[in-house]
N, C-alpha and C positions, 0 to 999 in steps of 0.2 A: 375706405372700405365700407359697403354697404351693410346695414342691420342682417341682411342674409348671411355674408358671408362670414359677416361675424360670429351670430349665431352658428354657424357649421362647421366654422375652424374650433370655434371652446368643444362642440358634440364633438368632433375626431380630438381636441387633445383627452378632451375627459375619456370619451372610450379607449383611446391607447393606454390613459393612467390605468382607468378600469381593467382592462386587460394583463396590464404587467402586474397590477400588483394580483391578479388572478393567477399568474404565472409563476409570479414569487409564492405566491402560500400555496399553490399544487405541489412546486418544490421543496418547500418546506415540510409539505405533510406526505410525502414522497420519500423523501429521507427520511422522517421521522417511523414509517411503515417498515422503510428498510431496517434501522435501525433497532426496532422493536421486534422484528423477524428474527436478525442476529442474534439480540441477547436470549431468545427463546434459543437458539440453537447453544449458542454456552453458558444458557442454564440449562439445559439438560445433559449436557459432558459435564457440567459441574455434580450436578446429581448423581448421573452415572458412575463418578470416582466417589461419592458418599455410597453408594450401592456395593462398589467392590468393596470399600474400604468394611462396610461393616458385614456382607459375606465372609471378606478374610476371617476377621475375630472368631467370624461363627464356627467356619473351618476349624480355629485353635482350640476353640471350647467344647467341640462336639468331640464324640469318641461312641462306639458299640456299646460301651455302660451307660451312657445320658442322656438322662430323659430331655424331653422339649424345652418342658421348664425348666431344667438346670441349664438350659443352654441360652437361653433366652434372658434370664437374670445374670448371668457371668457374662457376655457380651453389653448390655446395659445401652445407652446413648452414644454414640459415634458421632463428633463434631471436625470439622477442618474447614479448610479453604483451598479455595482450589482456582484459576483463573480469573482472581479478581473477588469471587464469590464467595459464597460460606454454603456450608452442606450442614445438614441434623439428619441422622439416619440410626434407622435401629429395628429390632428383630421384633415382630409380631405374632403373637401364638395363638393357632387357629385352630387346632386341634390339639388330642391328645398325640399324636404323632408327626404333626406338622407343623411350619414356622414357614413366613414369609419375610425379605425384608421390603422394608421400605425408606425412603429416601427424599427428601425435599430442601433444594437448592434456591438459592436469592441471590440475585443478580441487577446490580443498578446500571440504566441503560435510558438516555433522554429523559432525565429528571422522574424516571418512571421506575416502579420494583416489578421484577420479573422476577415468578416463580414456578418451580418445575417442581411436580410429584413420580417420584418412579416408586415403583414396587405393586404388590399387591394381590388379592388369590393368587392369579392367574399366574403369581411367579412364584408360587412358592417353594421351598423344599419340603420335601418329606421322607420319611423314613419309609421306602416299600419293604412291604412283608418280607421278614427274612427267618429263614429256618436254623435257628441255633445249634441245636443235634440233631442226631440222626432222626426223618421224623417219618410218617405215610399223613395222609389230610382226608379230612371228612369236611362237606359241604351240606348246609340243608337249608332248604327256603324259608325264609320268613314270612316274607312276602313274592306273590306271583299270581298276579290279577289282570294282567296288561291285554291288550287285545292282540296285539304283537304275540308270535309262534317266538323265542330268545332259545340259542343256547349257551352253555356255559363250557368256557374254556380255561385252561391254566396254560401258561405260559412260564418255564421256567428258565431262571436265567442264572447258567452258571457260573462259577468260580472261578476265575485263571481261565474261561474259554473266550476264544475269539468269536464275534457275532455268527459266522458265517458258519461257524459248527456247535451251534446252540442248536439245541431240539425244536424241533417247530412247535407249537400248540396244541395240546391236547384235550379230547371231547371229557368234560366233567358230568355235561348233562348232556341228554338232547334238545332238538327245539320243543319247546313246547310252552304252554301257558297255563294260568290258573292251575298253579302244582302247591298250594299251601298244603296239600296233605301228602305231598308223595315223601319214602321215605329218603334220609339222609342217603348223598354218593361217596362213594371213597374213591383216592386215587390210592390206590395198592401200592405200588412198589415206593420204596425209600428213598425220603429226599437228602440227597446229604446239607450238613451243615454248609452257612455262608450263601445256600442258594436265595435266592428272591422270588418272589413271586408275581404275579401279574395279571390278571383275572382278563376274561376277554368275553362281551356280549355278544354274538354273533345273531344278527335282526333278521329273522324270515316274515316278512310284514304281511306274505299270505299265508301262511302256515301251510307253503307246500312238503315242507319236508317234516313238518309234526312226527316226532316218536322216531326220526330214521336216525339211529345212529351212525350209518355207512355217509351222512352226507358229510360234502367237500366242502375243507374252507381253504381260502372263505371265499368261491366261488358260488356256489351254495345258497351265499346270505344275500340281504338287500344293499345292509352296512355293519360295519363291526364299529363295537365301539369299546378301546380299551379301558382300565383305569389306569394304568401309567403311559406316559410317549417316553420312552429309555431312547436314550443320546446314542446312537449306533456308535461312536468313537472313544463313548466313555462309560465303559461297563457300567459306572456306580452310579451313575446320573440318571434318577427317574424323576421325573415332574406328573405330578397326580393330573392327567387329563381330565378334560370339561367335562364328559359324559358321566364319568364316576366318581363315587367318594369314598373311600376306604376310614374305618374310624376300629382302633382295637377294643375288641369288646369289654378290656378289665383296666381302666385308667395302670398307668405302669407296665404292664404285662406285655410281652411279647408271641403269647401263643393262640391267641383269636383275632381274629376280625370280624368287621360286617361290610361286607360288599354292597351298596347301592347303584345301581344306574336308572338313568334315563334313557329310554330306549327311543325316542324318536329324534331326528333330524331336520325340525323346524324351527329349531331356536337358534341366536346367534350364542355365538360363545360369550360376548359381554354378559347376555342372558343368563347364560348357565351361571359363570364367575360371580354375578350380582346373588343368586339365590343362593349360593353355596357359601359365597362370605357373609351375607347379611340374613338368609330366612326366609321365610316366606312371608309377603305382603299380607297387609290385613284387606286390601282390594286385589285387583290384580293390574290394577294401571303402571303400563311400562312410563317413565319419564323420561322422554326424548334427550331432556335439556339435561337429566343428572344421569341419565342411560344407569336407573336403579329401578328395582320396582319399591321401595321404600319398604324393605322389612327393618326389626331396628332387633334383630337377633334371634337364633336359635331356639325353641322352646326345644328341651330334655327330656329321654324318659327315665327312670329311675338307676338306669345304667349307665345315664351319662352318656347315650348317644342321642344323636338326632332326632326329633319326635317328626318321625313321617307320617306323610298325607298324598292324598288322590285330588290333583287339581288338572283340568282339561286344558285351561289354558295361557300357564307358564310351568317352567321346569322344574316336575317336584319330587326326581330323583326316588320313587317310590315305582316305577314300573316291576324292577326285576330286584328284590332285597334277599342275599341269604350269608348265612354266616358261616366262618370256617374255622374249623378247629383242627391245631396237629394232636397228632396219635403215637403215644411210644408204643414203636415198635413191635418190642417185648413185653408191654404190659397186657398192650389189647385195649385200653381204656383210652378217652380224651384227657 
């Protein structure tokens, strides 16, 4: 055999070796992707059963007398195992009237640990405004500087009713803006016990309908934005929506609130959820890679609510602020 063809017989065998074993480690790292896919998926059914499991507890411990925090310390750390995996989950207290849980699962899968976090704002539970006795409700602005026309709506959700014959929502305010000084609204007639409540922003972003209390909702509006999304299947179920933050005005108490929104429609909800559980940033750089803007907590104002601010551009839930108080009845007084 000539130097030629000897030369070009070793190039085809080394290239076929070159090739297989090209072929073999694609394989390998092929499986090893799949592989890695999977346990991501039964680390999150792992998670997901540490999520119910320490929901359930919360269920057991919660009750119409319990505050957050008692419910939030008598539930404590939830551990098990679950498909191979181990779960750690447990209750997070976000407010004076809300809890979230959260959940994080470990799962070994090609010499590798896979981990999965569930929970967080975005799921949290909370207590919506509920009316103990018989009451009527006053509303007054704190804040209302937005360049947005808002109006204010209630939404109540009754007792033993079915969705479908619940009241529709009612005008609390008109649209309008910059009303720091107007006075307090009442809604007049009596709320019975057990009801709930549910504040609704309704956005006229030209202020065509300013001052008209005849206007239609919410045809009306540009967008509405609630503070609760209620489970149409499960009367008791409200989850505090993105746009708003409900916070009671007396740590314990069950008879105030303060109503916040954000009245415009340019943020994503990760957006909203970041600034509501962590603050507001000392810049305003969004972080792609941690999708936060890096606040590291709520500053307070001496009621222990949220110290609001006027920022152009991230969600700083200061558009439309006013606070509500029940009214007995019979007394005439808040």
């Amino acid at each position: 055999m000539g130097k030629f063809s000897l030369l070009l017989s070793l190039s085809v065998v080394g290239a076929v070796t070159i090739l297989a074993f090209q072929g073999n480690q694609t394989s390998v790292d092929t499986r090893e992707r799949q592989s890695l896919r999977q346990g991501k998926v039964i680390a999150r059914q792992i998670a997901r059963s540490g999520y119910n499991s320490v929901l359930s507890e919360a269920h057991k411990a919660d009750g119409p007398d319990k505050e957050v925090g008692q419910v939030v310390s008598a539930v404590d750390t939830v551990q098990g195992e679950y498909e191979g995996g181990t779960y750690k989950a447990w209750l997070k207290k976000i407010s004076s009237s809300a809890y979230t849980a959260v959940s994080v699962s470990r799962f070994s899968v090609a010499d590798s640990l896979v981990e999965y976090r569930m929970g967080g704002y975005a799921n949290n539970t909370m207590k919506a405004p509920t009316v103990e006795t018989p009451s009527e409700l006053s509303v007054s602005f704190e804040q209302s500087e937005a360049g947005y026309c808002s109006a204010v709506y209630l939404k109540r959700v009754l007792p033993g009713t079915k969705p479908k014959n619940q009241p529709d929502p009612e005008m609390i305010f008109p649209p309008g803006h910059n009303r720091n000084d107007v006075p307090p609204a009442s809604y007049d007639n009596v709320i019975e016990p057990g009801t709930k409540l549910n504040f609704i922003l309704a956005v006229d972003k030209h202020c065509r309908h300013e001052g008209d209390e005849s206007a239609d909702f919410p045809d009306d509006y540009d967008h509405i934005q609630r503070s609760f999304n209620q489970d149409v299947d499960k009367l008791n179920t409200m989850r505090e929506a993105p746009y708003g933050m409900v916070e009671e005005t007396t740590i314990g108490s069950s008879d105030g609130w303060r109503v916040s929104f954000e009245d415009q429609r340019v943020f994503s909800e990760a957006q909203l959820w970041d600034i509501k559980e962590n603050g507001y940033p000392d810049n305003s750089y969004w972080s792609r890679s941690r999708k936060t803007y890096g606040g590291n907590g709520w500053r307070t104002t001496p009621d222990g609510l949220r110290d609001l601010d006027d920022y152009g551009d991230i969600p700083d839930f200061s558009d439309q602020v006013f606070k509500v108080a029940l009214t007995d009845p019979n007394s005439g007084s808040t």
